[in-house]
C-alpha positions in Angstrom: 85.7 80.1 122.3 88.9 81.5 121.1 89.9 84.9 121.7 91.7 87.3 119.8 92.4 90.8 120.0 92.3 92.9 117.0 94.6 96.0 117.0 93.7 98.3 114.0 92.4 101.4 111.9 88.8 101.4 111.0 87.5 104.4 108.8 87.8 106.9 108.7 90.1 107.1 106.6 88.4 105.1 104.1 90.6 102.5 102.4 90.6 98.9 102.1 92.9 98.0 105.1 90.8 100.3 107.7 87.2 98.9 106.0 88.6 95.0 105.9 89.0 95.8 109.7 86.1 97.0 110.4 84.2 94.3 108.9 86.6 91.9 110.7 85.7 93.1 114.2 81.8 93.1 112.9 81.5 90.0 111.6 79.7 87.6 114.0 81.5 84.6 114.5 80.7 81.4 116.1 84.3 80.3 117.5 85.9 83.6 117.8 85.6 86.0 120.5 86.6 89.3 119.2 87.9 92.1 121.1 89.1 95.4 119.4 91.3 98.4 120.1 90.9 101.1 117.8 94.0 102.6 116.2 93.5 106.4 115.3 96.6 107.9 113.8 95.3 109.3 110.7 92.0 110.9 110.5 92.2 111.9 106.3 94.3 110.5 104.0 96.8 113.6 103.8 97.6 112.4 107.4 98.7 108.5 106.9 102.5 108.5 107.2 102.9 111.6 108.1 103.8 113.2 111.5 101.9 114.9 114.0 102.8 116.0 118.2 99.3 114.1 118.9 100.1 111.0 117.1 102.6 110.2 120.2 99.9 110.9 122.2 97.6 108.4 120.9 100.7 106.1 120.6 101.4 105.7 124.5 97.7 105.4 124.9 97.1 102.7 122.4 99.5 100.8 124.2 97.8 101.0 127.6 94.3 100.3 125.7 96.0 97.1 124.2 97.5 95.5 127.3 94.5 96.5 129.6 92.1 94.5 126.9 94.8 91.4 127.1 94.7 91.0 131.2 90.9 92.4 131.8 90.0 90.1 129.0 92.6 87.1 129.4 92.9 87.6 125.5 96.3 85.7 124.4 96.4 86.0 120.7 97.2 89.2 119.1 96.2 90.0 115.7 97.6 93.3 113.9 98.3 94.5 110.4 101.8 95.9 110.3 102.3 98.8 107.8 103.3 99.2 104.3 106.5 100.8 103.8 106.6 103.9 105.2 109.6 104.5 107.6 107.5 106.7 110.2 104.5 103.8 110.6 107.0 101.3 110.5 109.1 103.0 113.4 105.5 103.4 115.4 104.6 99.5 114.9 108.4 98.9 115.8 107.6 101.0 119.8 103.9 99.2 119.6 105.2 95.7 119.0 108.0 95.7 121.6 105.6 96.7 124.1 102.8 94.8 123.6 103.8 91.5 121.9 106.1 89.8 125.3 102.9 89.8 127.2 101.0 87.6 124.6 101.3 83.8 123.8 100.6 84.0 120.2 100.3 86.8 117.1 99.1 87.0 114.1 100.1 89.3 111.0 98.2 90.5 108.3 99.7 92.0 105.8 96.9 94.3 104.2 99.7 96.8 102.8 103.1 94.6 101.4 106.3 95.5 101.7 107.8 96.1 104.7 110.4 93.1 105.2 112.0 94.9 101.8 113.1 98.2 104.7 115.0 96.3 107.1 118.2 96.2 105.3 118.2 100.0 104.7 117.3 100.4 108.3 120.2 102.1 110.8 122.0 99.3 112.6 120.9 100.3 116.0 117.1 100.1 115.4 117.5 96.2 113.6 117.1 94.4 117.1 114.3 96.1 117.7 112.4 95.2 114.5 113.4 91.8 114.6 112.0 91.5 118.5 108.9 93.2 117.0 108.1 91.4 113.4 110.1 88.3 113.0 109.3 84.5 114.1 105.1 85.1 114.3 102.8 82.4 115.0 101.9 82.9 111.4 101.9 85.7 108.8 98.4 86.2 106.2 99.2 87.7 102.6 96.5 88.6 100.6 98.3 86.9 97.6 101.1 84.7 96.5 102.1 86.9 94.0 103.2 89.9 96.9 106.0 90.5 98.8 106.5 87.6 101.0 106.8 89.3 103.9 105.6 86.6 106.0 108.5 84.2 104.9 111.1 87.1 105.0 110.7 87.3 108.8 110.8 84.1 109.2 107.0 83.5 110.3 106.0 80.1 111.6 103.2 79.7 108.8 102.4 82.3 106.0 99.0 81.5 104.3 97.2 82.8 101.6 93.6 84.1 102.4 92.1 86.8 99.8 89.8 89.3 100.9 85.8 88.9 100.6 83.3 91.3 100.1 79.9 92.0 101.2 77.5 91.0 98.4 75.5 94.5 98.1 74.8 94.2 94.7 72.3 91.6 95.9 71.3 93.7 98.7 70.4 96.6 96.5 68.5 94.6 93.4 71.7 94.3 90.9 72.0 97.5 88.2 70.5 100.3 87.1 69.3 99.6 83.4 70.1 102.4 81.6 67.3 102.8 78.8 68.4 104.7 75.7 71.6 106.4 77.1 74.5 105.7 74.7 76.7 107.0 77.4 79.7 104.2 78.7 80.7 105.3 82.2 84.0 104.1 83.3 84.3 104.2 87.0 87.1 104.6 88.9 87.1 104.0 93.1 90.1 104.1 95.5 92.8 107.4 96.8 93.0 109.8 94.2 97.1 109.9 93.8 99.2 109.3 91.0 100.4 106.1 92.0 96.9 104.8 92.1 97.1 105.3 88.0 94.9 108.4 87.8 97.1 110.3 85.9 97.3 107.1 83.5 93.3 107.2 83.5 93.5 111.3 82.7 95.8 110.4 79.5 93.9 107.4 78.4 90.9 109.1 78.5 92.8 112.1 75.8 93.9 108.9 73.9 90.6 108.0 73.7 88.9 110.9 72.5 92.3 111.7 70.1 91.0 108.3 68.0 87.2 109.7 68.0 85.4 107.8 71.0 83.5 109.7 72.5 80.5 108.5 73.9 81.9 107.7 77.2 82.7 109.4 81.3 85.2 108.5 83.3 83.7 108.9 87.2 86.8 109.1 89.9 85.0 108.3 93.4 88.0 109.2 96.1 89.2 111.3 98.0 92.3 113.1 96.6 95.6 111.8 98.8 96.8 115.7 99.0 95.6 119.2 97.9 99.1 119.7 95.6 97.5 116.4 93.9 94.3 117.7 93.3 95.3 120.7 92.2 97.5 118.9 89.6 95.2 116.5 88.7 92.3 119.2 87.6 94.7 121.4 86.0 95.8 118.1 83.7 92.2 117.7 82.7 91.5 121.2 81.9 95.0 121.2 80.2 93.6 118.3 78.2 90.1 119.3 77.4 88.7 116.5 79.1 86.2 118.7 81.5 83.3 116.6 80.2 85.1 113.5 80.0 86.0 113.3 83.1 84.6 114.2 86.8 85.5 114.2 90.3 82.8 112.9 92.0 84.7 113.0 95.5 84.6 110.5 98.5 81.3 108.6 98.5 80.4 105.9 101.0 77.0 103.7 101.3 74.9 104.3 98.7 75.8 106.7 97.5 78.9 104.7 96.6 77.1 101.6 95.5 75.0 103.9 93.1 78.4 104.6 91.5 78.9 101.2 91.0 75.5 100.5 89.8 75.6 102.9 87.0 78.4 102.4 85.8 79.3 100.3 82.4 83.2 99.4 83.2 85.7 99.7 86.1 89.3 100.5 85.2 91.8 100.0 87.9 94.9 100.6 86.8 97.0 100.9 89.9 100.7 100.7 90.8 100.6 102.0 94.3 103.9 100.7 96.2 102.0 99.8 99.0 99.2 97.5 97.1 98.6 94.2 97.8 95.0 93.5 96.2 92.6 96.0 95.4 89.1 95.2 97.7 87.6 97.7 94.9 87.9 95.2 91.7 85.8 92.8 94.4 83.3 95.3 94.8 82.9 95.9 90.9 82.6 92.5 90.0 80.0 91.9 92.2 78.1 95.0 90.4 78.7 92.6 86.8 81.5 95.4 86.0 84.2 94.3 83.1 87.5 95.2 84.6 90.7 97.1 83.2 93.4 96.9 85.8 96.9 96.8 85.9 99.0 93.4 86.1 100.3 94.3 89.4 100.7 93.0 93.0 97.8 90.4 94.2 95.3 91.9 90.9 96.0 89.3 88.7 94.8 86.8 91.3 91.1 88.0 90.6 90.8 89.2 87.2 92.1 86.9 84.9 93.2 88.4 81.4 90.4 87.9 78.8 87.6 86.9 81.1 86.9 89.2 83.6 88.1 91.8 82.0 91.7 93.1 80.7 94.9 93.1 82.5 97.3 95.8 81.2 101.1 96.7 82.3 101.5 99.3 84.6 102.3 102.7 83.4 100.6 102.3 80.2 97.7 104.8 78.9 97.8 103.1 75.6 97.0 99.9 76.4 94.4 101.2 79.0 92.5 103.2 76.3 93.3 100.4 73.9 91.5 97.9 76.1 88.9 100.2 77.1 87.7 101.4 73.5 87.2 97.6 73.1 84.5 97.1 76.1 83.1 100.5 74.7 82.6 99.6 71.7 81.2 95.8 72.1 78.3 95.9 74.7 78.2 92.5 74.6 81.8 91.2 75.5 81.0 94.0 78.7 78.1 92.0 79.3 80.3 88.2 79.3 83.0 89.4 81.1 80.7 91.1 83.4 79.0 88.0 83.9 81.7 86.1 84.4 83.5 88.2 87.1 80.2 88.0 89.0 80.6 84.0 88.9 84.7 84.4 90.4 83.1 86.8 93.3 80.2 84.4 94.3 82.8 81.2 94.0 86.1 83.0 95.6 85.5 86.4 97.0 82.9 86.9 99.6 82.9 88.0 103.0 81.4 84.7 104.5 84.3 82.9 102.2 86.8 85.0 104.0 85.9 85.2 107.3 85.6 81.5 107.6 89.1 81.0 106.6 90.1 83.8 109.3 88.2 82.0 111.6 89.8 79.1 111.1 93.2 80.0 111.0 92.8 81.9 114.5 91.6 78.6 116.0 94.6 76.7 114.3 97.2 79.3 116.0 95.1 79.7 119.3 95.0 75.7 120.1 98.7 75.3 118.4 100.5 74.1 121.5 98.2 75.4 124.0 
C-alpha cells in the first residue's frame, strides 16, 4: 500500500482547488493510503492572498502537523498544490516547502492554480535559492492541461503529466433535470467567485446587449460568493445602472442541493472566465453533466473540454458581444441546446469523471512511490 500525505485546503472556501482536495482525501482507494493535513489560511474568499497576524500562526503549526504525520506515519511521499501567483502564498509555500520537503523521499505537485514558475524572475535575488530548494527538480509535477502554464517543465520537474479533473456524477444521483412545462423562460447559469476576472462584468454587459436587440425571455442566475464587498457593491450598482434587475440575480453561495438545483434548472451555462490564476474550470464539468450547452471563454485548460460547436461555444475573452452573440443563438434554438447538451454529457461520461480521475492519480502515486525505491 503506498502512502502519501496530502497537504491542502478543503472548503471552506469553496472553489475548485479546496473541493478537488477534499474529494482527493475522500476517495477510497485500493493502493493508496491517504493521510491528510488540513491547510487553513483563508476561511472566505476576501481572505485568500491576503495577510493576517494568525495566518503565521497556523503556518508554524502546519509545519509541525506535516512532519509529525511523515514520522508517526512513515509517510515518504508528499503531495501538495503550490499556489497561483500571488506573492504572499507563494512566499508561505516558499517557508512550508524548505521545511518540510528534506525530510521526504519523494513529492508530488499539483498545479490546481497555474502560474507560478512565471514569478521567479521578478522575485528579489536573495529569496531565489530558497524557491528553487522549495519547487524545482520534483518527482513529478500534474497540470490540469497542456494548454497552461508549464509550470511543471519550468522547474525542471522529473515528469509533468497531464491528468484533468473528474467530477462526481450527481446529475445521476439526483434523477437528471427539472422539465420545465410551459415556462418560456431560458436561464443562463453562472457558478464560480463572483469577481471581475471571473467575466461577470462581461456576463452584466452581455446580458444589456441582449436585451438592447429585443431578447428577452431569459435570467441570468450568478451562484457565488462575491470575492470582496467593493466587488459586490460594484457589481449591483452596474446592474441597476443597466436596468437589468430582472435580468439578472444574485443567488449567493449555494452548496449541495441546493447548488445542483441550480444546475438542474437551468437551460445554458456561460463561463466566460479570464481569471489569471485559472487552469480549468471544475464548474463547465459539473454543467455538462446536468446536459447544460456551454458558453465559455477560449482560455487556459477550457478549451480542453468544450470543444467549439459541439458542446457549446467558445468565445475570446473580454468579449460581451460575442457572449450575447452566442448566447441569443442557444436561446433562440431549443434544439441545438438540447444536441450540444447531449453531447457534453457524452465528453463527461467518456473523459471527466471522478472514478476516471482518481485512477490516474492513483496511478501516478504508485509510479513515483516505487520509482527507485
Amino acid at each position: 500500500m503506498q502512502k502519501v500525505l496530502v497537504v491542502g485546503q478543503t472548503p471552506p472556501p469553496y472553489h475548485g482547488q479546496a473541493i478537488m482536495i477534499d474529494r482527493l482525501v475522500s476517495y477510497d482507494f485500493d493502493k493508496v493510503e491517504i493521510h491528510f493535513v488540513r491547510m487553513a489560511f483563508s476561511h472566505n474568499l476576501e481572505e485568500v492572498g491576503a495577510f493576517r497576524f494568525g495566518k503565521i500562526l497556523h503556518l508554524f503549526r502546519l509545519i509541525w502537523k506535516i512532519l509529525s504525520v511523515r514520522f508517526k506515519y512513515g509517510v515518504k511521499l508528499l503531495y501538495y498544490p503550490p499556489s497561483g501567483p500571488v506573492k504572499l502564498s507563494i512566499y508561505r509555500d516558499v517557508i512550508i516547502l524548505n521545511c518540510v520537503r528534506p525530510f521526504f523521499d519523494k513529492v508530488v505537485f499539483h498545479f490546481h492554480a497555474g502560474g507560478i514558475s512565471e514569478e521567479y524572475p521578478e522575485m528579489l535575488t536573495i529569496l531565489k535559492p530558497l524557491f528553487r530548494k522549495a519547487f524545482y527538480e520534483a518527482d513529478a509535477s500534474i497540470l490540469l492541461s497542456s494548454k497552461n502554464p508549464q509550470d511543471g517543465k519550468n522547474m525542471y520537474s522529473k515528469n509533468q503529466i497531464v491528468i484533468p479533473y473528474g467530477v462526481i456524477d450527481e446529475a445521476t444521483i439526483l434523477n437528471g433535470k427539472v422539465v420545465k412545462i410551459g415556462d418560456p423562460i431560458v436561464r443562463v447559469l453562472f457558478v464560480g467567485a463572483v469577481r471581475e476576472t471571473k467575466g461577470v462584468d462581461v456576463l452584466i454587459e452581455s446580458a444589456y446587449l441582449l436585451k438592447k436587440k429585443g431578447v428577452t425571455n431569459f435570467e441570468f442566475q450568478i451562484v457565488g460568493p462575491f470575492f470582496t464587498e467593493e466587488y459586490e457593491a460594484s457589481a449591483i450598482a452596474k446592474v441597476k445602472k443597466m436596468g437589468l434587475q430582472k435580468e439578472v440575480v444574485f443567488k449567493g453561495l449555494l452548496v449541495g442541493e441546493a447548488k445542483q438545483k441550480a444546475y438542474r434548472q437551468a437551460d445554458i451555462f456561460c463561463f466566460p472566465t479570464f481569471y489569471e490564476a485559472e487552469t480549468f474550470g471544475i464548474v463547465l464539468l459539473e454543467a455538462m453533466q446536468f446536459d447544460l450547452p456551454v458558453v465559455a471563454s477560449s482560455w487556459r485548460g477550457i478549451p480542453d473540454i468544450v470543444t467549439d460547436g459541439e458542446e457549446g461555444f467558445l468565445v475570446p475573452i473580454k468579449s460581451p458581444s460575442c457572449v450575447a452573440d452566442r448566447l441569443q443563438t442557444l436561446i433562440e434554438n431549443p434544439d441545438l441546446r438540447k444536441k450540444m447538451g447531449k453531447k457534453g454529457r457524452q465528453t463527461f461520461e467518456t473523459k471527466f469523471t471522478m472514478d476516471v480521475f482518481m485512477n490516474k492519480m492513483q496511478d501516478l502515486f504508485i509510479q513515483v512511490g516505487e520509482k527507485n525505491a
